[in-house]
C-alpha positions in Angstrom: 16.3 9.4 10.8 13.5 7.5 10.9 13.9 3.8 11.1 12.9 1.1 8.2 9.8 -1.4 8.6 12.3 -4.1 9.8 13.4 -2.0 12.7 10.5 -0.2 13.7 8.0 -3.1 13.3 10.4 -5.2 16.3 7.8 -3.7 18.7 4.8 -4.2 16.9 2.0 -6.4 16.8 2.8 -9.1 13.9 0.7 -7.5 10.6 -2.6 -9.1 9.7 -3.3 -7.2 6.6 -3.6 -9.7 3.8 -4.8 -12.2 6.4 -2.3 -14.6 5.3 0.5 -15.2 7.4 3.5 -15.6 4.4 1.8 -13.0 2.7 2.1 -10.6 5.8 5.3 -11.7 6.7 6.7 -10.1 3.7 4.7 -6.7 4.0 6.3 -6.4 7.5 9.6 -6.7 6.5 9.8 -5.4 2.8 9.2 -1.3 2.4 8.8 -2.2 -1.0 6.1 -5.1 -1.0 4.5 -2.4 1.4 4.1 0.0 -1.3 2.8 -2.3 -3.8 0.2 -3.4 -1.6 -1.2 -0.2 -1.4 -0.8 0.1 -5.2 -3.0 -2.3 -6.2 -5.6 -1.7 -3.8 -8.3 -0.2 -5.5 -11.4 -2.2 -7.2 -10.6 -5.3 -5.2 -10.7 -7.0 -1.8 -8.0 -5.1 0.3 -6.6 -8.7 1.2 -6.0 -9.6 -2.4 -4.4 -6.6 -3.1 -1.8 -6.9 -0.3 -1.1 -10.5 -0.4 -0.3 -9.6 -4.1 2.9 -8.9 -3.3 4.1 -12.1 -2.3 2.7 -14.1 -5.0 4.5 -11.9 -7.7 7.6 -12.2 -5.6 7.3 -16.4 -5.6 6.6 -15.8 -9.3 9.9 -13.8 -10.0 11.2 -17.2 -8.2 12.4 -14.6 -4.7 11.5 -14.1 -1.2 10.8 -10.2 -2.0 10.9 -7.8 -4.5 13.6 -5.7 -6.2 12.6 -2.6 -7.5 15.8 -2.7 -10.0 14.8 -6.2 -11.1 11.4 -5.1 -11.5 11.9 -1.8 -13.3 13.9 -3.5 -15.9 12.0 -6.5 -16.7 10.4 -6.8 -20.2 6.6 -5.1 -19.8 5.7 -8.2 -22.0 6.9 -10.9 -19.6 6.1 -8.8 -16.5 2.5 -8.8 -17.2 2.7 -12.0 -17.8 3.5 -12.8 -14.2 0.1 -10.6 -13.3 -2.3 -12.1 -15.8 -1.4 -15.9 -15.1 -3.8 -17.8 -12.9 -4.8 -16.7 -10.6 -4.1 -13.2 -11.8 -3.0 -11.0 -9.2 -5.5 -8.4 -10.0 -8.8 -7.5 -11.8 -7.2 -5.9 -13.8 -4.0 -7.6 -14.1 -2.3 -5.9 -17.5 -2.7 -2.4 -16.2 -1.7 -2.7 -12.7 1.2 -5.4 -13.7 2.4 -1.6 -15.6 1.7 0.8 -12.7 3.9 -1.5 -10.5 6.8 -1.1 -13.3 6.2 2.7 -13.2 6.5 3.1 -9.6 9.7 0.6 -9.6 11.3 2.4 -12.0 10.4 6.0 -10.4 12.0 4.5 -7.1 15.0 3.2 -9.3 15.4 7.3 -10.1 14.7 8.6 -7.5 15.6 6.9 -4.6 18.4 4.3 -6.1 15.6 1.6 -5.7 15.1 1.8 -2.3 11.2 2.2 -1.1 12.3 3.0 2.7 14.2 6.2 1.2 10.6 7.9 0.6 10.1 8.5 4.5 13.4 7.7 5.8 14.8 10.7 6.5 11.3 13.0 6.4 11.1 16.1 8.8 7.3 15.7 8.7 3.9 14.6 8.1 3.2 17.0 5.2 6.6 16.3 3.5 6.0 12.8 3.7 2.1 12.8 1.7 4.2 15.5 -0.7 6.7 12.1 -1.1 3.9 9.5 -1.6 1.8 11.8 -3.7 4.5 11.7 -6.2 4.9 8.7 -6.6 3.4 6.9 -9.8 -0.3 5.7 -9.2 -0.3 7.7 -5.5 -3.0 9.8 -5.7 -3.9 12.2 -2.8 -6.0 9.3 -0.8 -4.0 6.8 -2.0 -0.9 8.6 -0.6 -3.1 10.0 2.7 -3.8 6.0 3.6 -0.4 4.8 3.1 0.9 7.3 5.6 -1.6 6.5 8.0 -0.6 2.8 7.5 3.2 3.9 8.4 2.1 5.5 11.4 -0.2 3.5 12.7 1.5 -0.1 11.9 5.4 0.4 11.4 6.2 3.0 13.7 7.2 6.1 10.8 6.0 8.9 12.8 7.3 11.9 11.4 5.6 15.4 13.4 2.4 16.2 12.1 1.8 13.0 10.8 -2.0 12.4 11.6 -2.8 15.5 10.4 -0.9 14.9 6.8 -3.1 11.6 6.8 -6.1 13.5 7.6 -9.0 11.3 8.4 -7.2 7.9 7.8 -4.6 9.5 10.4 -7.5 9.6 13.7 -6.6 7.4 16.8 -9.2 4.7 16.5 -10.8 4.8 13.0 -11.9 1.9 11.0 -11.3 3.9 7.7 -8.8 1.6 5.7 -6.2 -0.8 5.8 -4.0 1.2 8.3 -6.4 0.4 10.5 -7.0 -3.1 9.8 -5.1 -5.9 12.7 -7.1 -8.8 12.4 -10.6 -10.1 11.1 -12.9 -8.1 12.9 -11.3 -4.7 12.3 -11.3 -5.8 8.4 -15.2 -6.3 8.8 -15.6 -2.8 10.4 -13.4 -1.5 8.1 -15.0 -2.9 5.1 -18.2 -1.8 6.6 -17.4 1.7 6.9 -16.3 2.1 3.1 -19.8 0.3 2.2 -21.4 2.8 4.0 -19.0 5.3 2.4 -20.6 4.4 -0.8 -24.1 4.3 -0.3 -24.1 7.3 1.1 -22.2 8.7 -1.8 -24.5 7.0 -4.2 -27.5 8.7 -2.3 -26.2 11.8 -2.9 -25.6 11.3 -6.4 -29.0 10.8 -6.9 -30.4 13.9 -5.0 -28.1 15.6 -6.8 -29.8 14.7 -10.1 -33.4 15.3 -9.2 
């Protein structure tokens, strides 16, 4: 059994993810603020994405978030919470329905509770098969994530690194696993600029 983020965080360094300290707080200690996090983090800054979290939780007037409360919320009024200022997105009205999706897939499939997705995983590669089916998890999405459990909350199933593939290396500044402060974001945002350039570059050779 492997432990949940409260338990298996004790040891670690206090998150610095979102770079805000309430915001972080919450990610440490709630599996499923964790997972959202990493669901809204693509086409914005990684820190907006995963101190998103915490302000739809204060929105929903709680201190964390309930996958059952969530999943059965009215899609109307739910994206509501996403689109009001400042939205909690850039694009607020689809994401505020991906979070819904994965709720309500966790509600089905795990009785709505986010640590049951690696709990009790043998190892690495059935723990990407997990997060890859979850709603919105594609293959990197799901490859990061598991790098961000291993790295930062202790979920260490065998074989892990290798499931996470490059995001799983001992010292890489690929993504928010590996981000623990400031200057590690900087590298880390750094590296994916590169990333991009040089997949830009290619694009462009590959059309001449």
């Amino acid at each position: 059994m492997i432990e949940d983020m409260t338990e298996s965080n004790k040891n670690q360094d206090a998150l610095r993810i979102a770079q805000q300290p309430e915001a972080d707080e919450l990610l440490a200690r709630s599996p499923l603020a964790a997972l959202v996090g990493m669901l809204l983090d693509q086409q914005v800054p990684m820190e907006w994405a995963f101190s998103g979290p915490y302000t739809l939780a204060g929105r929903m007037g709680g201190d964390d978030l309930d996958a059952h409360e969530i999943a059965a919320y009215a899609p109307e009024a739910f994206a509501e919470l996403f689109t009001a200022k400042p939205a909690l997105h850039r694009y607020p009205g689809s994401m505020a329905k991906r979070v819904q999706q994965l709720c309500q897939y966790l509600v089905a499939e795990y009785d709505g509770d986010a640590s049951a997705v690696w709990s009790d995983v043998s190892s690495g590669a059935e723990l990407r098969k997990r997060l890859n089916a979850l709603p919105g998890f594609g293959t990197q999405k799901a490859q990061i994530f598991l790098a961000l459990l291993g790295k930062q909350f202790g979920v260490r199933p065998a074989g892990w690194r290798e499931a996470a593939g490059p995001y799983g290396e001992a010292g890489s500044r690929r993504s928010v696993a590996d981000i623990t402060g400031p200057e590690s974001l900087a590298e880390v945002r750094a590296f994916k600029q590169q990333a991009k350039q040089a997949d830009r570059a290619a694009k462009r050779a590959a059309d001449k």
